[in-house]
C-alpha positions as CSV (number, residue, x, y, z in Angstrom):
1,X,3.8,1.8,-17.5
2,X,4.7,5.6,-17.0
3,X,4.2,7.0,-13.3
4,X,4.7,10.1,-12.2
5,X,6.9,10.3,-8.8
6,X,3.6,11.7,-6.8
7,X,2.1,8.4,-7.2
8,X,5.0,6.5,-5.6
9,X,3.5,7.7,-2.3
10,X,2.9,4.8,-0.3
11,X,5.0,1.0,0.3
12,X,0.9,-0.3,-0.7
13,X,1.4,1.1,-4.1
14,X,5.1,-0.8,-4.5
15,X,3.5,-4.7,-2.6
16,X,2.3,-5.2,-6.5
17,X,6.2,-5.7,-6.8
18,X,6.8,-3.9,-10.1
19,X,10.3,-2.8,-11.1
20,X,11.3,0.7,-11.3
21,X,13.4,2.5,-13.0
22,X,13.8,6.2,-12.0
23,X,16.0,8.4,-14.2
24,X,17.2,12.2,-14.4
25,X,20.0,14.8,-14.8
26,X,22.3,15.1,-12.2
27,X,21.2,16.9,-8.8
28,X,17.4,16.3,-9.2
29,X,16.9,14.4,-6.1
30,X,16.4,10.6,-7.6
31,X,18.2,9.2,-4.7
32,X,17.1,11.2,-2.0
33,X,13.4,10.4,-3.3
34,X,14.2,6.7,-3.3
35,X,16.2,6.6,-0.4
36,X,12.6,7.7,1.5
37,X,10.3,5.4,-0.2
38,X,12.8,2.2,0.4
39,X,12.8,3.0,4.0
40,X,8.7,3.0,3.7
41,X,9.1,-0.3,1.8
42,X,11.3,-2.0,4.2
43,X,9.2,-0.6,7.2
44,X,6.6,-2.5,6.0
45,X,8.6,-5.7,6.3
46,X,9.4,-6.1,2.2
47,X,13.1,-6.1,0.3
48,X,14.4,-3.5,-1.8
49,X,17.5,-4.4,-4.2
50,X,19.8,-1.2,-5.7
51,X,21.3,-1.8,-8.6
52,X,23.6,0.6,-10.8
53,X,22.7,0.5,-14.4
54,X,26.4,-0.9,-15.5
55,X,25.8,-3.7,-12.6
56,X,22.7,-4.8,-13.8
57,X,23.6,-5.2,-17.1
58,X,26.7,-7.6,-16.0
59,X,24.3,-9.4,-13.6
60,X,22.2,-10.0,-16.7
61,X,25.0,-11.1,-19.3
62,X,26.0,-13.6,-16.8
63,X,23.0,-14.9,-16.4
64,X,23.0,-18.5,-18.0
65,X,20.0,-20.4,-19.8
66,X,19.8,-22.8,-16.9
67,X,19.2,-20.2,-14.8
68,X,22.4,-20.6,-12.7
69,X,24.3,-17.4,-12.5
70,X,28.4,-16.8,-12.6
């Protein structure tokens, strides 16, 4: 589901606990933008996990059947 960053508002709109995946050219601000909406989300007592796109796709070929990870 597409979303536009103006509806990413609120640490209400993220407790559904969907993944997001943000992406853009260099220099236009995806950091900075989720750098403020992680601190709304942790002030409201919930996690947030950062992961770099080369990381994630390790953490997902090591990921076994039996749901054990190496």
């Amino acid at each position: 589901m597409k979303r536009r960053s103006g509806q990413l508002t609120t640490a209400a709109q993220i407790s559904r606990k969907e993944n997001l995946v943000f992406y853009g050219h260099s220099g236009t601000g995806k950091t900075f933008f989720f750098e403020a909406l992680d601190q709304q989300v942790v002030e409201a007592g919930m996690r947030v996990a950062w992961f770099r796109l080369e990381d994630l796709g390790a953490l997902m070929r090591a990921h076994r059947a039996d749901d054990s990870i190496t």
